[in-house]
Chimera marker file (.cmm) of the C-alpha trace (Angstrom):
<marker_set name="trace">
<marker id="1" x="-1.811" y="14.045" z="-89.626" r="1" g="1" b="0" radius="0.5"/>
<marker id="2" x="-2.479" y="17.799" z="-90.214" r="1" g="1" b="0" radius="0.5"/>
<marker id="3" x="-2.813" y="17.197" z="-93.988" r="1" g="1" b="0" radius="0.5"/>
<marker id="4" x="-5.182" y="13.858" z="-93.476" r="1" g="1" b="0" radius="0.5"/>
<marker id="5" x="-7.210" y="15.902" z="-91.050" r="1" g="1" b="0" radius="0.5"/>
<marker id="6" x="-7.801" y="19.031" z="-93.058" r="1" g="1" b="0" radius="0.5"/>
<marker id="7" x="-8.565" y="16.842" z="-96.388" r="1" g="1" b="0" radius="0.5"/>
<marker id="8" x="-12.385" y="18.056" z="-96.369" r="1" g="1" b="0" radius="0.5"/>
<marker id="9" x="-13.748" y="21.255" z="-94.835" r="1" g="1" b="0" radius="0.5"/>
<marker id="10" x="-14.376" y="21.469" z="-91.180" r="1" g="1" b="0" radius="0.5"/>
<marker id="11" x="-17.538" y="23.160" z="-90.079" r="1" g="1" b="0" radius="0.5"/>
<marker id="12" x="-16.645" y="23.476" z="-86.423" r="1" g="1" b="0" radius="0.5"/>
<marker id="13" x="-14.870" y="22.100" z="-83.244" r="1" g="1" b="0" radius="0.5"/>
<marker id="14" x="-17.535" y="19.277" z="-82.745" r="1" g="1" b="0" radius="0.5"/>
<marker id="15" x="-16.637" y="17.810" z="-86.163" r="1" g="1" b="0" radius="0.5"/>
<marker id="16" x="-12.576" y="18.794" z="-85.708" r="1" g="1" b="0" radius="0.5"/>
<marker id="17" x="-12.831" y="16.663" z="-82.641" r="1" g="1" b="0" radius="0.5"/>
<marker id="18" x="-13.975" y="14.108" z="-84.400" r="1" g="1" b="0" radius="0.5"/>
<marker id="19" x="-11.960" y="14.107" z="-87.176" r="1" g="1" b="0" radius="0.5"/>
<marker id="20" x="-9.060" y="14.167" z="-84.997" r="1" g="1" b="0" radius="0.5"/>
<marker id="21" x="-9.760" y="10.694" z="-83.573" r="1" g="1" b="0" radius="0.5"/>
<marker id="22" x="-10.719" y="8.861" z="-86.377" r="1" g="1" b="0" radius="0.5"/>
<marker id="23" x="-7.342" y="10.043" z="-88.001" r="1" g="1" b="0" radius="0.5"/>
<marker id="24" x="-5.379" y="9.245" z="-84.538" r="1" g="1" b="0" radius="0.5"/>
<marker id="25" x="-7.077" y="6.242" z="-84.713" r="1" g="1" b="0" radius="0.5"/>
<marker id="26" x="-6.266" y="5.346" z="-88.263" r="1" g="1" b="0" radius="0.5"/>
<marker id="27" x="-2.415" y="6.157" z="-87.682" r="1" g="1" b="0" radius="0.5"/>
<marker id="28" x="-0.217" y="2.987" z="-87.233" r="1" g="1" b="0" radius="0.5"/>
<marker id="29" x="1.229" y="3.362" z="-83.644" r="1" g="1" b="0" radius="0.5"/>
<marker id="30" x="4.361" y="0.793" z="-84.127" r="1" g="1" b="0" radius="0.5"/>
<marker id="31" x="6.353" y="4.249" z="-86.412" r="1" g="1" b="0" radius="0.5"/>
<marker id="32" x="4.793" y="6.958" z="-83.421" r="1" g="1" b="0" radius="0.5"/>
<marker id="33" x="6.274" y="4.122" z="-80.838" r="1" g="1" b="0" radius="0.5"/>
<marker id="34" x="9.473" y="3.474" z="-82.725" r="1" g="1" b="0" radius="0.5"/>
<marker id="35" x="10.062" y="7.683" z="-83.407" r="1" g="1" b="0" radius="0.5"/>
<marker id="36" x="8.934" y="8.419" z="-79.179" r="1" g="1" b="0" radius="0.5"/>
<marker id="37" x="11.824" y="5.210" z="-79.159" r="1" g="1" b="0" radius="0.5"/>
<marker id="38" x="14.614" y="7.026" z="-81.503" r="1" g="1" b="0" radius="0.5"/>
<marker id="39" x="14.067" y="10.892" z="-79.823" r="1" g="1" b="0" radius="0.5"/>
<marker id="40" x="14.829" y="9.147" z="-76.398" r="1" g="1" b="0" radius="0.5"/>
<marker id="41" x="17.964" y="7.652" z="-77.471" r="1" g="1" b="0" radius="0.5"/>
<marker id="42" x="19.147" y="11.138" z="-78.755" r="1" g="1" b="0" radius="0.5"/>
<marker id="43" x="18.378" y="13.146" z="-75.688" r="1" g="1" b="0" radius="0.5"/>
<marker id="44" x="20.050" y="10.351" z="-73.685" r="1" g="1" b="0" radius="0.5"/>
<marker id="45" x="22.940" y="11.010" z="-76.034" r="1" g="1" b="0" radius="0.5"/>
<marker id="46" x="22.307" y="14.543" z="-75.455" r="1" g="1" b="0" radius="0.5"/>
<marker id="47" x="22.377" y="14.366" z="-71.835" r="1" g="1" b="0" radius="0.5"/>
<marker id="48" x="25.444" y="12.491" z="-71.996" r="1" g="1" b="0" radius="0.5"/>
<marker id="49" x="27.650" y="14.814" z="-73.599" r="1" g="1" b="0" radius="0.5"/>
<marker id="50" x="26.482" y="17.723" z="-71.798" r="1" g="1" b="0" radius="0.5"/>
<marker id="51" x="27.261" y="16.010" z="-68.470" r="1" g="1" b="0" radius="0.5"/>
<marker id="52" x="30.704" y="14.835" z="-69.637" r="1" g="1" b="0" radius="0.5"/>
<marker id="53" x="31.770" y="18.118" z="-70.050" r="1" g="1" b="0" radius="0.5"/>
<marker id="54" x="30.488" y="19.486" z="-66.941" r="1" g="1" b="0" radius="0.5"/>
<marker id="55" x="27.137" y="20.670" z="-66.883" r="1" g="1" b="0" radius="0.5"/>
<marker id="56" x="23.480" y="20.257" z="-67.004" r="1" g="1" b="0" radius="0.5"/>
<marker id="57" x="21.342" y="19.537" z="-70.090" r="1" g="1" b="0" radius="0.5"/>
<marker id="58" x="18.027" y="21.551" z="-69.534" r="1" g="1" b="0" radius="0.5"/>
<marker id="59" x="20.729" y="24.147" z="-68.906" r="1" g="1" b="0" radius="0.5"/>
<marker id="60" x="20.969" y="23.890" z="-72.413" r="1" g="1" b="0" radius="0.5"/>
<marker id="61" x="17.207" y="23.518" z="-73.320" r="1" g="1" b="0" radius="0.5"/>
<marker id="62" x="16.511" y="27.243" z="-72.084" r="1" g="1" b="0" radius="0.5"/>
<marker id="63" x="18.918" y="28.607" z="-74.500" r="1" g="1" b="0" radius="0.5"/>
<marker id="64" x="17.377" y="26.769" z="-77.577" r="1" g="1" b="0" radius="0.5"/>
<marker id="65" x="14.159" y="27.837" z="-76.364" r="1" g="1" b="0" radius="0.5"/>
<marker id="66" x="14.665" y="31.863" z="-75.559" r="1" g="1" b="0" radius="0.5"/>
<link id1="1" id2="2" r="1" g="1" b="0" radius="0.2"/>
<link id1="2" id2="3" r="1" g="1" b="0" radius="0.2"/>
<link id1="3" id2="4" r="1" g="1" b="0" radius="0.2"/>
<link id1="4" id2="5" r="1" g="1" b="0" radius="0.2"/>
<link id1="5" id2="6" r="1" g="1" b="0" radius="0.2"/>
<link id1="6" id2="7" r="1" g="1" b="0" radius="0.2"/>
<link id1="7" id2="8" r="1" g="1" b="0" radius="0.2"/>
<link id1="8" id2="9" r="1" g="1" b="0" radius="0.2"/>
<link id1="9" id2="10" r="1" g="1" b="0" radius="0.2"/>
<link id1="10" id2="11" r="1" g="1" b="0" radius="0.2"/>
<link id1="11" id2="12" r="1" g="1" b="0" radius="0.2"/>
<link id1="12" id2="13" r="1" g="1" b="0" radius="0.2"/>
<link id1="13" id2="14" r="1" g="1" b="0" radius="0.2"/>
<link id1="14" id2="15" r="1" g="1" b="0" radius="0.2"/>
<link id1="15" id2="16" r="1" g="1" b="0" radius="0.2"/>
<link id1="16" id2="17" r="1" g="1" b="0" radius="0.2"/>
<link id1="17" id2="18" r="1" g="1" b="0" radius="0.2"/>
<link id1="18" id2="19" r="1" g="1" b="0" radius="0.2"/>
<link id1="19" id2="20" r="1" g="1" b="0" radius="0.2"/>
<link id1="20" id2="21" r="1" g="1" b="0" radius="0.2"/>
<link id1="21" id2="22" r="1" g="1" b="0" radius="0.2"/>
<link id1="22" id2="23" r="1" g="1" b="0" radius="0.2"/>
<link id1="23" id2="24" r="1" g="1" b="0" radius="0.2"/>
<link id1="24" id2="25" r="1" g="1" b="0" radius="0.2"/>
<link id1="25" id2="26" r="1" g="1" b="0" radius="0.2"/>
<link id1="26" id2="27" r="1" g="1" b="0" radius="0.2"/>
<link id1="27" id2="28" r="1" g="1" b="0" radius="0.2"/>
<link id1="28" id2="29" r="1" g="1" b="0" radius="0.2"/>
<link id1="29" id2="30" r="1" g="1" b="0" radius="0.2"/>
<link id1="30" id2="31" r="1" g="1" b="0" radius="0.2"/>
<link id1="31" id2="32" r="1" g="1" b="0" radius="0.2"/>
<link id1="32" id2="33" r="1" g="1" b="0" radius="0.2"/>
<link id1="33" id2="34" r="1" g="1" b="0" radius="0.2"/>
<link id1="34" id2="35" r="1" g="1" b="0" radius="0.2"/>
<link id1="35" id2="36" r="1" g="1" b="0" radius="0.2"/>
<link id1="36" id2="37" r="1" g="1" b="0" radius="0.2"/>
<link id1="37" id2="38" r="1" g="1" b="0" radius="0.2"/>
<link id1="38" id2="39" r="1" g="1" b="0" radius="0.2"/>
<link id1="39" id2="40" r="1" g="1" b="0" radius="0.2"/>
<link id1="40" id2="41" r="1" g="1" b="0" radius="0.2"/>
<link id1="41" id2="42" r="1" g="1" b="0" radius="0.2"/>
<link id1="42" id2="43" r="1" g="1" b="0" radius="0.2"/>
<link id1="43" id2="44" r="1" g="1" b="0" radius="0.2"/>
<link id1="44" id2="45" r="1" g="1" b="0" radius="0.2"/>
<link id1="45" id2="46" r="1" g="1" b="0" radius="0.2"/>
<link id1="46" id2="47" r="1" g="1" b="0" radius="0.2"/>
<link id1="47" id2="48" r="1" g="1" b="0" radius="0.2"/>
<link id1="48" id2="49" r="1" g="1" b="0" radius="0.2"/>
<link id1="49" id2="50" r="1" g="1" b="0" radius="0.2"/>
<link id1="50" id2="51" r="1" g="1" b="0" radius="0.2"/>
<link id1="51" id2="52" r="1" g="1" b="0" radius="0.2"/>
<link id1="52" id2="53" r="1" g="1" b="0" radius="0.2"/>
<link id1="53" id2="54" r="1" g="1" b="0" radius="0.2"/>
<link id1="54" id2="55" r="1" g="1" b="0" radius="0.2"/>
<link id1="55" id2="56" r="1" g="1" b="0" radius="0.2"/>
<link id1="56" id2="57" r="1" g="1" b="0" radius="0.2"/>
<link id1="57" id2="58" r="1" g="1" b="0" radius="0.2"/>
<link id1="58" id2="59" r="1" g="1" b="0" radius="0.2"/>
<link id1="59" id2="60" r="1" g="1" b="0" radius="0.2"/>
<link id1="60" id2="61" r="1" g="1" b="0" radius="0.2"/>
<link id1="61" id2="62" r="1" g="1" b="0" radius="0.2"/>
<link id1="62" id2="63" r="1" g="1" b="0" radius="0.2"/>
<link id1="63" id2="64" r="1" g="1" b="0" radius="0.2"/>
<link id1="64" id2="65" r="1" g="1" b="0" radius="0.2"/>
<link id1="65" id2="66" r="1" g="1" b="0" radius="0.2"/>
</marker_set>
């Protein structure tokens, strides 16, 4: 998206702004749907394991985070 939106110079936010929705709006929404889909399925997966051995996974979110 960054690359589509920065194709041409941008003269300020007014024209960013708008160049930002008519490249959200040009992105096909079934692949953003389907990746949101997949990175759900891998924290559940995440969430999972952590639990199984005992503990709590945004436990483990604050150490990839620090």
């Amino acid at each position: 998206m960054q690359e589509k939106v920065y194709q041409t110079h941008i003269a300020n936010i007014d024209e960013l702004k708008h160049r930002l929705v008519q490249v959200w709006a040009e992105l096909d929404h079934r692949h953003i749907a389907a990746d949101i889909g997949q990175r759900r399925r891998r924290l559940n997966a995440c969430d999972s394991c952590v639990k199984a051995q005992g503990g709590y996974f945004d436990q483990h979110l604050r150490w990839i985070y620090m």
